[in-house]
C-alpha positions in Angstrom: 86.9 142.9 94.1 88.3 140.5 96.3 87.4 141.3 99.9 89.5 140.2 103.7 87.3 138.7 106.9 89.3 137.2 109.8 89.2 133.4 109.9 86.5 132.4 112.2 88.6 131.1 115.6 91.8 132.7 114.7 91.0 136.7 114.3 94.1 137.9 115.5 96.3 135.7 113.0 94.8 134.4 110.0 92.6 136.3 107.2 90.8 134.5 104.4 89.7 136.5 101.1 86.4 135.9 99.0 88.7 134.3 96.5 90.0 131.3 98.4 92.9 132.9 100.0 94.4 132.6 103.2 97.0 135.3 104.8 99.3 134.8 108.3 100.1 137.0 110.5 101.7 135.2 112.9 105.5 135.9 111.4 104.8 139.6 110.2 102.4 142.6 110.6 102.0 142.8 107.1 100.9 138.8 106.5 101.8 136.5 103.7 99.0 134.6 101.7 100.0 131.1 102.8 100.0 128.3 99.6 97.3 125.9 100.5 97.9 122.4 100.2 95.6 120.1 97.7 94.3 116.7 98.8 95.2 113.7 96.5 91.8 111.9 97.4 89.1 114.6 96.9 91.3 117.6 95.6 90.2 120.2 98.2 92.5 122.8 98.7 93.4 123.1 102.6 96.1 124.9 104.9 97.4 124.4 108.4 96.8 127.1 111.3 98.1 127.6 114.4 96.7 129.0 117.5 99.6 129.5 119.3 100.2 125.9 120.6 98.5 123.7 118.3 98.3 123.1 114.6 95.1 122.5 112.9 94.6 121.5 109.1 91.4 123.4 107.8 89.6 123.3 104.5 90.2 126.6 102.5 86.0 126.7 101.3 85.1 125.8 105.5 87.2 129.4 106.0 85.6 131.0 103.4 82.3 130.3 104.3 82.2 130.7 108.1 84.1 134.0 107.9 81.8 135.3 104.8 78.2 133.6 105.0 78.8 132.6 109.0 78.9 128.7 110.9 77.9 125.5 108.9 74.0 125.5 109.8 73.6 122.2 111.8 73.1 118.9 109.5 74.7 120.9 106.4 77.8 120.7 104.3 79.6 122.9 102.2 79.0 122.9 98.5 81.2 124.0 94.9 78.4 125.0 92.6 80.7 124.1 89.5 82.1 120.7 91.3 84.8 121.8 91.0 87.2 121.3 94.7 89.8 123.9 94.3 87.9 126.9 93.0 86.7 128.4 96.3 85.7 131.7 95.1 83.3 133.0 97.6 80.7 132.8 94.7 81.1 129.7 93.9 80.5 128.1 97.7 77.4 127.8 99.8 75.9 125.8 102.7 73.8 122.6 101.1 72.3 119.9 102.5 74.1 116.7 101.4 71.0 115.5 99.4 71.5 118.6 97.3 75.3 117.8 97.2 75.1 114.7 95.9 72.6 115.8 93.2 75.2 118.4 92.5 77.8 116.4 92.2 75.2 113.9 89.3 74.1 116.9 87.6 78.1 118.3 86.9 79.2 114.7 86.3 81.4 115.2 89.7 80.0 111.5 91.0 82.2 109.0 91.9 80.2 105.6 92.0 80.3 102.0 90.8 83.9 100.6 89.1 85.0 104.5 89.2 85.4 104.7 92.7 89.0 103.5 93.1 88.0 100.5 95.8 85.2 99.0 94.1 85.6 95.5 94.1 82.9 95.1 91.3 81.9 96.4 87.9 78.7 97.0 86.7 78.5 93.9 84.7 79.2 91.6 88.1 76.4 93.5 89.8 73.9 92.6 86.6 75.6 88.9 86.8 74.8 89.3 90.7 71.2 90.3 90.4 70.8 87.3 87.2 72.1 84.4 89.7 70.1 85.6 92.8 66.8 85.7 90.7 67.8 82.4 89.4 67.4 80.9 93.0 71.0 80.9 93.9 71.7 81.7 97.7 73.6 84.6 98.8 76.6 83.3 100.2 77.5 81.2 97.1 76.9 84.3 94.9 79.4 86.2 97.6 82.0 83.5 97.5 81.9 83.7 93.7 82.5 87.3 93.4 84.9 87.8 96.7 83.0 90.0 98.6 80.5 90.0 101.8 76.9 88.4 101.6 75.6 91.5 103.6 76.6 93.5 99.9 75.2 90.5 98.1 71.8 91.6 100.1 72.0 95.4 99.3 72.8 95.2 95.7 69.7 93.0 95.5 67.7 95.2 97.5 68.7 98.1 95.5 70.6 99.4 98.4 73.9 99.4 97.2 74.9 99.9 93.5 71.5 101.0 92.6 72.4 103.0 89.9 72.7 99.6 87.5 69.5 98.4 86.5 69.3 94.0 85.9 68.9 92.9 82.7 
């Protein structure tokens, strides 16, 4: 049964449903459900309010939450259980700290990380190479100039710190 709370900040104008959706009443007593908007980066489902003077570009599972559960506890984040950005069924959402996230986002395969993410620089293999030259002796900075990218990430992958899901050969 899907179920109608005011949208936290905007009582008087907006209502979001335990399904994900979002109704005006700015134009007409009545309300329409607005049609959310989906971001081409992360694919979260979002729509654009208005107080009366200003516009303001929310996330449709922030609504849901705040108006259902009640304000992002401090040092939290909101969560899909199923990883999956535009299903913001009031179930499927909750408050998690980002450690939990993240392990989320491993555990329903949701993790974008190494030559997936869509700026990496590297691939896997370069990082093994990477870690092979540096144990060999060779300095950061000619591993860096090799590869094109910073010696400060020629320290972290070493370290561990960065790409440290790829283990050296």
């Amino acid at each position: 049964m899907e179920e109608w709370k005011p949208v936290v900040g905007y009582e008087n104008r907006y209502h979001v449903s335990s399904h994900g959706s979002v109704r005006s009443f700015v134009c007409c007593a009545e309300g329409h459900t607005l049609k959310p908007s989906t971001s081409r980066q992360y694919g979260y489902r979002h729509v654009i309010l208005c107080d009366g003077t200003t516009h303001c570009t929310k996330k449709v599972h922030h609504l849901v939450l705040e108006a259902f559960v009640g304000p992002r506890p401090p040092g939290m984040e909101a969560a899909h259980e199923d990883g999956n950005p535009r299903n913001n069924l009031l179930s499927n959402l909750r408050w998690s700290t980002s450690t939990a996230n993240q392990a989320d986002r491993v555990r329903h395969g949701t993790d974008i990380r190494g030559s997936d993410h869509r700026l990496a620089k590297l691939c896997e293999e370069d990082v093994i190479e990477i870690k092979q030259r540096r144990r060999a002796g060779e300095t950061y900075r000619s591993i860096a100039v090799a590869f094109g990218v910073s010696h400060p990430l020629i320290i972290k992958i070493v370290q561990g710190k960065a790409w440290a899901h790829v283990e050296a050969a």
